[in-house]
KEMARDO-912664 format. One record per residue (C-alpha): x negated, y, z. Coordinates in steps of 0.001 Angstrom, whole numbers, plus 500000, padded with zeros to 6 digits. Each point is the difference from the previous one (the first is absolute). Layout:
XYZ/...
This chain:
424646735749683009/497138496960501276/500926498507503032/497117501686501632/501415503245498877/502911499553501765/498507498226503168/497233501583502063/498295499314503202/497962503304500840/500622500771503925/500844503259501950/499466499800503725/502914500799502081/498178502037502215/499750502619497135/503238499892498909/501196501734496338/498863502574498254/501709503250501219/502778501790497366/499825503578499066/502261502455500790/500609500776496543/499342497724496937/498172501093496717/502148500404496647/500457496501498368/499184498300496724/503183498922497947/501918497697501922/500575496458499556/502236498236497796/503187499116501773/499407496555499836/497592500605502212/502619500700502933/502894497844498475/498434496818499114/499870497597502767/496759501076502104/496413497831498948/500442498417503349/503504499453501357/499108497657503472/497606498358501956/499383497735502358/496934498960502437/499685495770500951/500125498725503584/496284499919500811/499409503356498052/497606498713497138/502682499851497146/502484502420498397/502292499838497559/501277502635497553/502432501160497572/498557501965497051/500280501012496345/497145499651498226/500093501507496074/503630498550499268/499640496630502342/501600500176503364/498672497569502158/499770498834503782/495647500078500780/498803497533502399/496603501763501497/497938498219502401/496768501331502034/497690502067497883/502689500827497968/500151496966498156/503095499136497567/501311496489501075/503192499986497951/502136501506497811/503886499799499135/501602501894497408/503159501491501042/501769501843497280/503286501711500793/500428498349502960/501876502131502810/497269499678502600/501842500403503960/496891498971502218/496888498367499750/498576498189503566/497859497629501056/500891496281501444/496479498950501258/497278500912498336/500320498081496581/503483500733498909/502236503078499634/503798500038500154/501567502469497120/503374501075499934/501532501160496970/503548500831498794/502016500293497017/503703500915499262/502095496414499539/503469499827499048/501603498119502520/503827498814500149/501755499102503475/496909501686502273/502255502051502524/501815502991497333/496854500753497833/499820498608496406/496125501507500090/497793499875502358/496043500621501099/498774496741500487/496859499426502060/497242497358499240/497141498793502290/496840497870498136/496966498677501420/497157501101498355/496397498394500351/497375502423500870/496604498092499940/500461496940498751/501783498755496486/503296499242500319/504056500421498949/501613502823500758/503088498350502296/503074501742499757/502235499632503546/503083497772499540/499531499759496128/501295496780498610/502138499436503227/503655499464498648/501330500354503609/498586503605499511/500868503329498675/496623500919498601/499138502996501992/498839500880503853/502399501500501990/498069502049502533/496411498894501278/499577499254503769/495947500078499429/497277497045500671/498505498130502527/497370498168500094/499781496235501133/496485498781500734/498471500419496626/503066499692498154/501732502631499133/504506500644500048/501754502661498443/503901500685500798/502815501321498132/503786500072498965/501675498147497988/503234499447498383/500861496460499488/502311498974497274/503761498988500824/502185498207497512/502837501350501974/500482503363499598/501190501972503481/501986503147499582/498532500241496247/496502499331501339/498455497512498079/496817499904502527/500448498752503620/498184503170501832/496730500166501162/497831497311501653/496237500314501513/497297497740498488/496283499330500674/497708499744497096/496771498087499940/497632502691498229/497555497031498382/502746497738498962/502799502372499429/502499497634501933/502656501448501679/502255498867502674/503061501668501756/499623501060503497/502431501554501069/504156500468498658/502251502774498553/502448501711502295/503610499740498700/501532502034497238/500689502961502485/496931500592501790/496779501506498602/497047497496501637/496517500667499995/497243498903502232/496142500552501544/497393497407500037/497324499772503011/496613500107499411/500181495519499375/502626500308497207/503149499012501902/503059502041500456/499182502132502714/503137502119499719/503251500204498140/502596503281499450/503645499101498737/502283503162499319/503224499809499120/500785501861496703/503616500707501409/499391500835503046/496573501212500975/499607497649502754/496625498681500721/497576497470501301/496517499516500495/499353496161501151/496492498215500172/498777497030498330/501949497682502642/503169501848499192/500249502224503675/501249503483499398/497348502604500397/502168503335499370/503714500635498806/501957502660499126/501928501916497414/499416502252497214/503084501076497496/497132500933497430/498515496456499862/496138502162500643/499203497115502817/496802498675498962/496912497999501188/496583501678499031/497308497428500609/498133498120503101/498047502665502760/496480500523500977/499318496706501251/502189497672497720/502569498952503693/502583502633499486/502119501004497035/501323503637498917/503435501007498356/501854502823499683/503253501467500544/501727503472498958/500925501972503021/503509501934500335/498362503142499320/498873498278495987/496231499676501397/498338496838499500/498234498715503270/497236496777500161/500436497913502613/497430497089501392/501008496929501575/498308496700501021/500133496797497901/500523498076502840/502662502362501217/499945502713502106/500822503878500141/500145502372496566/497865503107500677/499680503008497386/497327499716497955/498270502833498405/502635502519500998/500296503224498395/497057498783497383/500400500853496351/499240496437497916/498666500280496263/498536496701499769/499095497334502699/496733497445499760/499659496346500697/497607497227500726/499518498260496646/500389496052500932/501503500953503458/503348502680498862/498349501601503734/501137503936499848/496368501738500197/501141503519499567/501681502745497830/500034502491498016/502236503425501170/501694502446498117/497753502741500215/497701497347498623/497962499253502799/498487496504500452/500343498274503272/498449496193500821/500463497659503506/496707498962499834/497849503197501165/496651498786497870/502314500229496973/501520503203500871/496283501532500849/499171499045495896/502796501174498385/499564503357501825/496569500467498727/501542498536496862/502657503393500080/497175502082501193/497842499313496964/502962500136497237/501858502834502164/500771501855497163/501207497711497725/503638498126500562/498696496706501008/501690496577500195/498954496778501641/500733497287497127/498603497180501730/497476498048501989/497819497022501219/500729497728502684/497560501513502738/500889503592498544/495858499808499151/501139501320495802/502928502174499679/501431500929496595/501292503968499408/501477502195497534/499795503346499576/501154502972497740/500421503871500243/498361502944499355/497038499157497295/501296496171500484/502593498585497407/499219496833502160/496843498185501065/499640496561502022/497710499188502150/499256496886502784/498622500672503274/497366497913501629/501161501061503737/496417498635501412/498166502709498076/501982502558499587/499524500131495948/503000500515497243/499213498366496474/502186501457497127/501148497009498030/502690501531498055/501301503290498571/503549500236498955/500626502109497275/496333500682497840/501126502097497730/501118502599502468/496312501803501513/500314501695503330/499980503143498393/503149499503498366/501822499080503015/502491502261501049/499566501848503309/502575498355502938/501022501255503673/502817499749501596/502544503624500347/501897500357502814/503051502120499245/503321500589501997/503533498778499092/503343502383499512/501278499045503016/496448499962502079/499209496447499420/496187499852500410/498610497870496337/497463499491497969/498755498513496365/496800498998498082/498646502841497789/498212499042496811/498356503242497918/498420499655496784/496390499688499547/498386502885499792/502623502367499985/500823502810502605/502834499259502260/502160502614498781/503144500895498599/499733496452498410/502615498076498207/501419496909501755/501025496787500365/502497498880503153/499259496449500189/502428498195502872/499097496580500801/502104497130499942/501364497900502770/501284502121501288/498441498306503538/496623500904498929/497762502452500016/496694501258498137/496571500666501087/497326502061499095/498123497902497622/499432499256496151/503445499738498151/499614498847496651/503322501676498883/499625502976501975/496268500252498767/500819499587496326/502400502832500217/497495502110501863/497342499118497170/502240501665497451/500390503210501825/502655499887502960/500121499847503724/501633497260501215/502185499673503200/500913496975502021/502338500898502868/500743497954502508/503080501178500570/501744498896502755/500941496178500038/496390499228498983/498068497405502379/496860502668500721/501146500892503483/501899498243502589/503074498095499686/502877502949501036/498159502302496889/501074496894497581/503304499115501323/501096503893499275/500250498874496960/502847498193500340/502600501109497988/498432503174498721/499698498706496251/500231502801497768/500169502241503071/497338500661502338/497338497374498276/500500502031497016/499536503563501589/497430498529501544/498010499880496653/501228503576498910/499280501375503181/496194498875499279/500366501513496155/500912502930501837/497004499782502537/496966499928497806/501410502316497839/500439502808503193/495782498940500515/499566501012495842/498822496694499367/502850499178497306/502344501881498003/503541498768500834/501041500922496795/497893497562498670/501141496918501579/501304496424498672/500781497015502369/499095496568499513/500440496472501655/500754496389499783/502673497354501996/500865503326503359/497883502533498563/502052499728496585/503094499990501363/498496503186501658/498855500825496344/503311499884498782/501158502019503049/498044502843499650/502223500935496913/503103498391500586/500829500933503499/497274502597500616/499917502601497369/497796502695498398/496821498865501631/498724497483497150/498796500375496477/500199496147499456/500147496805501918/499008496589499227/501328497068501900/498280496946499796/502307496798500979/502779502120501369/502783499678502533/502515502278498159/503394498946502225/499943499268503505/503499497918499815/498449497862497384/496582499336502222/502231499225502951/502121497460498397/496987498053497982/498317500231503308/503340498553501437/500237497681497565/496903498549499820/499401498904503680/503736498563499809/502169502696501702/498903499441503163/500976502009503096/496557501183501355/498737500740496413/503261501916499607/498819502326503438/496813500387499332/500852501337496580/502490502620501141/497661501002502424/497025500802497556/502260501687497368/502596501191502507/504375500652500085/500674498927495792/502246503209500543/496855501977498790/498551497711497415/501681501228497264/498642503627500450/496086498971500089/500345497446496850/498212501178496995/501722498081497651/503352501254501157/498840503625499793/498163499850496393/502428502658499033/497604502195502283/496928499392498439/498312502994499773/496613498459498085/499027497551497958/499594496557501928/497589497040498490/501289496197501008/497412497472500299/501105496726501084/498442496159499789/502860497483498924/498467497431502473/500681501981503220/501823498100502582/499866502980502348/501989502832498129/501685498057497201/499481501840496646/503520501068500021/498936502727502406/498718501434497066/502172499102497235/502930501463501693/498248503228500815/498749500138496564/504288499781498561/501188502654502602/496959501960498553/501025499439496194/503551500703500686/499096503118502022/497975501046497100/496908500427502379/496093499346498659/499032497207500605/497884496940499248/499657496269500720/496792497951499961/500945496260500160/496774498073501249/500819496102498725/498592497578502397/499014502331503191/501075500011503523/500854502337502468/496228500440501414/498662500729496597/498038496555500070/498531500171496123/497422501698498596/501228501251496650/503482500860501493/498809501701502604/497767501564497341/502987500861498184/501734501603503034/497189502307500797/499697501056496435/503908500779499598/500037501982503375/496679502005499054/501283501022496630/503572501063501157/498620502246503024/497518501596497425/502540500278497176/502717501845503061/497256501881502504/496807500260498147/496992500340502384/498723502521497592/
């Protein structure tokens, strides 16, 4: 497909809004290959410049993926070829430069108790002018060639900083480290200098920091790993806040409305996280946003100012009351579609949006604020028409024990909603929760035939924070009746036949995969788990392990999977004698979130317990499916097996 194919600048005025969506949709044409859903989408991320004339995207064009650098009219500026590359982000740093984060799985030796880890990579990319792609602390030998968390930009005059992490190098190696810990450094975006500004904590104490709106430390958090104790301090070293938390969850968040005050976190006896706000200078902590649901929060590029957030019934609120006037008209406009604010100019005059849903496998679109107009730039997925879009709402439903829940419901095209065979599809996390919008995986298996169910159960991150810590400890118990309990839900409305049924998920929803016919029984016809926790002593101790057996990690652990007492009896892998279908095992032997030998243990217990099974090793994947053909591969394996156990036909 031309550039212009893919690219278009036609207009819809706001004040129209979308064309409406019929109650019922006609019968379909033959669906789409299933490399339309599993492939990595046409256009993967965006991002808008500073002062709203550029953008920059990532796209696959034919068999080239590439980042696009588009400036007014539409205009190509630049090209880069990416390849395999594991995109993270995409964002601007001024208005002629982007900064792209990728990752890849290194080997590593000495880095805390991992021998593999996901190691992040930050490069400077120019946008509108010619010039070398600048990799951040490549070719420093003081180094460890990765970022270790970014703490965002700021913008000097006309010159332009951008801060990380960073590991330096230690020929003496400290309780079998051979890296010192982390350190803060400032990096010149034209020249790609860097410069440390600001030191590790010592070996015990997890350090991390806030910049004000100037690029100096503006506020510092040291926890002790042992203990849980806590302090906030300001750039000139005066304690802000203190305390103590034995699960190590003290954190800082980011700067306030107006840049002068800081805000951190603490957990409160009763597990709840609370936000508190305090001066810079010093002062009083109040509450902050008490009792509000978070999903995502927004900041001032060039400034790290808060300007607003995002709840978790996935309404938008902004400081600034001319912003939050356009992004309601924004949500009045694309009110029924699931829409997310991706980014924005400087003076909030352009503002870049995604959405997807019913009739929308996913569309972009930037904003100009002043007039009220929406051009499409980018759809998603081509090869998927609106026709062939599964229908999605959301279905309330009711738990065993009267716990009010609710999932995503994804019906085949064209198909009546009844009696219908299905697909249970738990997401993973399990702190996180779906939403009623276009699902490649949950759309692919809808193309074929099935309705598809994503519960969030309870433990998910949809509601308030008491609704996700009752999921504490109820691995394998209530979490997974949770998901049955919906099963048994839709089919009491005669929208699915429960005898039709197969689960499926990856990383928490595969464990709950595995689950459903290990320690739940006679509800499944098949289950896939994708990237599977199959043993919840062996996810404890890696996790255990790999953050160095520290107290706090140790709590907050036994807190999330509860007394090890009951582990045993909600472990697949040590149930596989109770297997009661056949169970397919896809795994990516670069995951460094489940290890692989999740699955190759499962996969013995299931060979020795003569139980069907079968294992699909994906060579060179991670745990977030990052590559198009193996992610290709997955989709095709899990299809197949679901149609070969529970037919849709």
């Amino acid at each position: 497909m031309s550039i212009l194919g893919r690219f278009f600048s036609f207009a819809i005025s706001i004040a129209l809004g979308i064309a409406g969506i019929g109650a019922a949709q006609a019968q379909t044409s033959s669906p789409p290959p299933l490399s339309a859903y599993g492939e990595l989408p046409d256009v993967e991320d965006a991002a808008i410049s500073p002062d709203g004339q550029n953008f920059a995207l990532i796209t696959t064009i034919g068999d080239e993926r590439l980042i696009l650098f588009v400036g007014p009219d539409m205009q190509l500026m630049r090209k880069m070829t990416l390849d395999d590359a594991k995109v993270r982000s995409i964002d601007w740093i001024g208005n002629d430069r982007i900064l792209l984060v990728t990752s890849s799985t290194a080997e590593i030796w000495g880095f805390m108790n991992q021998d593999k880890m996901e190691a992040w990579t930050a490069h400077i990319v120019p946008a509108t002018f010619d010039g070398e792609l600048q990799t951040v602390f490549a070719g420093d030998k003081s180094l460890f060639n990765a970022v270790f968390g970014s703490f965002g930009t700021r913008r000097h005059g006309d010159q332009w900083k951008a801060y990380f992490g960073a590991w330096e190098r230690n020929r003496r190696q400290v309780q079998g480290l051979l890296w010192s810990g982390r350190y803060l450094y400032e990096v010149d975006v034209a020249t790609g200098k860097a410069r440390r500004i600001a030191n590790r904590a010592n070996d015990d104490t997890w350090r991390d920091w806030v910049l004000s709106p100037n690029g100096a430390v503006a506020a510092t958090i040291d926890v002790d790993r042992d203990s849980g104790s806590w302090t906030v301090s300001n750039g000139s070293a005066q304690t802000l806040a203190q305390g103590r938390d034995a699960t190590g969850s003290a954190a800082l968040v980011g700067l306030g409305y107006r840049g002068d005050t800081v805000i951190y976190q603490e957990r409160a006896d009763n597990g709840i996280i609370e936000w508190y706000e305090v001066p810079l200078g010093g002062g009083d902590a109040v509450p902050f946003l008490t009792g509000t649901g978070i999903n995502r929060l927004f900041y001032e590029e060039g400034t790290g100012r808060l300007i607003g957030h995002r709840d978790t019934a996935g309404q938008l609120h902004f400081n600034d009351p001319a912003h939050q006037a356009a992004i309601d008209k924004v949500r009045t406009a694309f009110s029924r579609s699931y829409l997310e604010v991706m980014d924005w100019s400087a003076d909030f005059g352009k503002i870049l949006i995604r959405t997807s849903g019913n009739r929308d496998s996913g569309t972009w679109y930037i904003v100009d604020v002043a007039t009220m107009q929406a051009a499409a730039i980018a759809f998603e997925r081509g090869k998927i028409e609106k026709q062939h879009v599964g229908p999605i709402s959301t279905f309330a439903y009711e738990a065993g024990d009267g716990m009010k829940l609710s999932g995503i419901l994804t019906l085949p095209p064209g198909r009546e909603a009844k009696d219908l065979p299905v697909v249970m599809l738990p997401h993973g996390g399990p702190h996180s929760h779906d939403v009623a919008a276009f699902n490649w995986w949950a759309q692919a298996y809808a193309s074929r035939g099935y309705a598809v169910f994503q519960p969030n159960f309870r433990g998910s991150t949809n509601r308030d924070q008491p609704f996700m810590l009752a999921g504490y400890g109820e691995w394998g118990r209530k979490m997974q009746t949770d998901i049955s309990d919906g099963l048994a839900a839709l089919a009491a409305e005669g929208i699915v036949d429960p005898k039709r049924a197969c689960i499926v998920g990856a990383s928490y929803g595969g464990y709950a995969a595995l689950a459903g016919v290990t320690v739940q029984k006679g509800l499944y016809r098949c289950a896939v788990a994708v990237a599977p926790v199959s043993d919840l002593h062996a996810i404890f101790e890696e996790g255990y392990e790999d953050v160095g057996r520290r107290k706090t990690d140790k709590t907050d652990l036994l807190r999330r999977f509860g007394p090890q007492s009951g582990w045993a009896a909600v472990s697949p892998r040590r149930l596989a004698d109770r297997a009661d279908a056949p169970i397919l095992l896809i795994h990516g032997r670069d995951d460094t979130v489940v290890d692989y030998s999740h699955t190759s243990a499962m996969a013995d217990k299931l060979k020795d317990s003569g139980k069907p099974y079968r294992v699909v090793e994906l060579e060179g994947e991670d745990h977030w499916l990052s590559l198009s053909p193996t992610r290709m591969r997955m989709l095709q394996e899990a299809v197949a097996f679901v149609e070969q156990h529970n037919p849709a036909n």
